[in-house]
C-alpha atoms as one frame of an Amber mdcrd trajectory, in Angstrom:
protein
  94.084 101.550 105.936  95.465  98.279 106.208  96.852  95.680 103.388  97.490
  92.154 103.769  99.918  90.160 101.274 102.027  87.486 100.871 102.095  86.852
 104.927 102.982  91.121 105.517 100.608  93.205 107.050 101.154  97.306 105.863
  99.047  99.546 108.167  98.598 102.923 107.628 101.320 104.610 110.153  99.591
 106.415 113.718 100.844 108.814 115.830 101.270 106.255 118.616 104.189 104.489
 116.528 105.994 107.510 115.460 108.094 106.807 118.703 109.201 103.280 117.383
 109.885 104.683 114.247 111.786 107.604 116.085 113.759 104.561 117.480 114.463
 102.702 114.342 115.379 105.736 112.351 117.850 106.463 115.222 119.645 103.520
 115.216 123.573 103.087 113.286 122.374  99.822 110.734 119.199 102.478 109.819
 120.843 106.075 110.348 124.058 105.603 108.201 122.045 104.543 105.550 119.949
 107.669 105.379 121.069 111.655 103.591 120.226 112.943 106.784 121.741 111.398
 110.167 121.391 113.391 112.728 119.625 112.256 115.679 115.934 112.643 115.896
 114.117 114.316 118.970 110.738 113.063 120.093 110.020 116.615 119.049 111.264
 116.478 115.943 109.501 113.111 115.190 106.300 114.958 116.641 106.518 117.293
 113.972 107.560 114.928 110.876 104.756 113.202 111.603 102.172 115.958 111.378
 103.484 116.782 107.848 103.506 113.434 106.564  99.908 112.595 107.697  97.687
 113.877 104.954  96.999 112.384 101.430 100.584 113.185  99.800 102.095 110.891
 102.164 101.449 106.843 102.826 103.674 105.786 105.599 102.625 102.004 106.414
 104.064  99.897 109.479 105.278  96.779 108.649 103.859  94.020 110.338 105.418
  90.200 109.813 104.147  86.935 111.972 101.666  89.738 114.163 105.223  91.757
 115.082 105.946  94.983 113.722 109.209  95.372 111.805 110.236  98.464 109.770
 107.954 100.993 107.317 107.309 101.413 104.080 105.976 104.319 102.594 104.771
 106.220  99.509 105.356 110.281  99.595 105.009 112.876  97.282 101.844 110.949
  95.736 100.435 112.530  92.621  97.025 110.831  92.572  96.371 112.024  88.847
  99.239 111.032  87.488  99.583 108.221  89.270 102.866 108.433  90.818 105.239
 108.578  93.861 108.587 107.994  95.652 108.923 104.668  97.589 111.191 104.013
 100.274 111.636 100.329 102.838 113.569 100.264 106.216 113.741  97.497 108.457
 113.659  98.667 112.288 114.710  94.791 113.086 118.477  93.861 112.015 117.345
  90.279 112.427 115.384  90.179 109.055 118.101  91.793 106.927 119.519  89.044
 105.528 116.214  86.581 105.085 113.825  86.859 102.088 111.196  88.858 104.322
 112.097  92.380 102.522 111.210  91.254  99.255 107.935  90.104 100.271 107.173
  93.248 101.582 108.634  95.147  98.578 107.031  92.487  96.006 103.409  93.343
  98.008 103.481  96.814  97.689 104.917  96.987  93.982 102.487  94.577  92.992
  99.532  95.728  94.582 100.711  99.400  93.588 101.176  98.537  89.760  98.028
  95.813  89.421  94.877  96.134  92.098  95.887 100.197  91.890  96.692 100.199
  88.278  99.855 102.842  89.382 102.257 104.319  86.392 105.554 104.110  88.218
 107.336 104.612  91.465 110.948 106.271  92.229 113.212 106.078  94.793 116.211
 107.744  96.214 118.809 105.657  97.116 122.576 107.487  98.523 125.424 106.303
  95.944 127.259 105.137  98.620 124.514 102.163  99.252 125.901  99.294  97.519
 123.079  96.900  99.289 120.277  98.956  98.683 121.094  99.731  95.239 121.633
  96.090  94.084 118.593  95.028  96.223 116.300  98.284  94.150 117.996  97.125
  90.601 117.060  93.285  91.354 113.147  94.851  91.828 113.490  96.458  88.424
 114.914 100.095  89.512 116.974 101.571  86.853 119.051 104.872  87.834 117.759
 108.104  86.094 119.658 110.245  83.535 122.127 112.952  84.889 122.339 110.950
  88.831 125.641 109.474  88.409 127.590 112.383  90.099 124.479 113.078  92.435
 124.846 111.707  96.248 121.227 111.214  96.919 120.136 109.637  93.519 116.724
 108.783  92.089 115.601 105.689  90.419 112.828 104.513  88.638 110.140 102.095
  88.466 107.897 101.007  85.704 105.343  97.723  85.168 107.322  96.702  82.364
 110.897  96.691  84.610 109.164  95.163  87.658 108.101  92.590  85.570 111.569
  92.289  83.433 113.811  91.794  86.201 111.876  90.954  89.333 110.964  87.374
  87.628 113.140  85.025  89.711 112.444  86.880  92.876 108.549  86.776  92.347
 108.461  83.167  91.754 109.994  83.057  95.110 107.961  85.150  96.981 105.010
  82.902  95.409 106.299  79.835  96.717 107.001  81.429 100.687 103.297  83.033
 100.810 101.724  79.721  99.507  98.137  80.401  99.936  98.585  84.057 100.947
  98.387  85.438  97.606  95.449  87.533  97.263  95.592  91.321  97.637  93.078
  92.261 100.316  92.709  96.180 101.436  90.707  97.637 104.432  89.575 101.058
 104.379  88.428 102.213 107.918  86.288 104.876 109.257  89.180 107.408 109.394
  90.165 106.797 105.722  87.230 108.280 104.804  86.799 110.845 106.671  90.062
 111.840 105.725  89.662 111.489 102.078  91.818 108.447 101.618  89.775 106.341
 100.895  87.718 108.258  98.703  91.273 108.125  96.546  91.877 104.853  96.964
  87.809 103.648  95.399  88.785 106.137  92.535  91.680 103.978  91.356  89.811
 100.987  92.623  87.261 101.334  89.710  89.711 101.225  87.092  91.635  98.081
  88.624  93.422  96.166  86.031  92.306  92.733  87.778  88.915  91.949  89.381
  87.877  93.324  92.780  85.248  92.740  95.078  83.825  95.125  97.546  82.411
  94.251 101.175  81.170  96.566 103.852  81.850  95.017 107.201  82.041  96.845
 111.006  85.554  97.173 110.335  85.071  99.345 107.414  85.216  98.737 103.376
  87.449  95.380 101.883  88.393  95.364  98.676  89.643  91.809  97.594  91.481
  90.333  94.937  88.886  87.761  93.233
């Protein structure tokens, strides 16, 4: 599975990158920021990433200007009720202060809430995280009742929020991506025959904007018209 948006490119996470990730996750600027920060084993990694690789679980690479960059991911999906806990790390310190976060952020929220027609999204974010909180509340996150003495709290996501507070930053993102506006996902050979993307056409039919469909040798597009 692979989307493109606003100049990012989120590809469905292989084994043959869990190393990198291993890396990134391993590293201080990444690590510190995380509840747990202990260092990772290629074992270990071996192992997270056969649990996360079914259809609970939607751990995309980040790709920006052909280069891959951090992951984003989706876990604990509940496909009927349209819901699931989002998370963003950036494996390259170089892009931590630049814009390039929230066009990967405003890609997936939008293409989660609109071309998937998704009821909300939460997030955990450590108290201590004074960045990543104000970067989650400037997206629209709003803490949940009875985190405030919690560590590891959770956050929440609705259309209406996104919307509400992500205004400014949108506009933005708009302007960077110029022409690169339109959602446009790929579903390959092994989405289906993993069941992906059987979930994916499901939501795909009751898409709150217009979609077309094309079957091409790399698999199934379906674009924003």
């Amino acid at each position: 599975m692979k989307l493109f948006k606003y100049g990012i490119i989120l590809e469905r996470l292989k084994e043959t990158d869990a190393g990198l990730v291993r890396r990134w996750r391993n590293s201080d600027p990444v690590r510190l920021n995380m509840e747990f920060r202990e260092i990772i084993s290629p074992e270990q990694q071996l192992a997270w990433y056969r649990s996360i690789d079914n259809l609970e679980n939607n751990y995309l690479m980040i790709y920006y200007k052909g280069e891959k960059i951090g992951l984003l991911n989706d876990k604990n999906v509940d496909w009927e009720a349209r819901t699931s806990e989002s998370g963003l790390f950036l494996g390259r310190t170089e892009f931590y202060s630049t814009f390039v976060p929230f066009l990967v952020s405003v890609a997936g929220i939008e293409t989660t809430f609109y071309f998937l027609n998704w009821n909300r999204q939460f997030a955990r974010i450590l108290r201590s995280n004074a960045r990543a909180i104000q970067y989650n509340t400037q997206l629209g996150y709003r803490l949940m009742d009875g985190q405030e003495n919690i560590e590891n709290q959770l956050y929440e996501l609705t259309r209406d929020r996104f919307e509400a507070s992500a205004k400014k930053i949108r506009k933005a993102v708009h302007h960077l991506a110029g022409d690169d506006r339109q959602t446009r996902l790929l579903l390959e050979r092994e989405d289906y025959a993993s069941g992906l993307a059987q979930r994916y056409e499901t939501l795909l039919k009751e898409s709150p904007v217009p979609v077309n469909r094309h079957e091409t040798a790399e698999g199934v597009w379906y674009t924003e018209r």
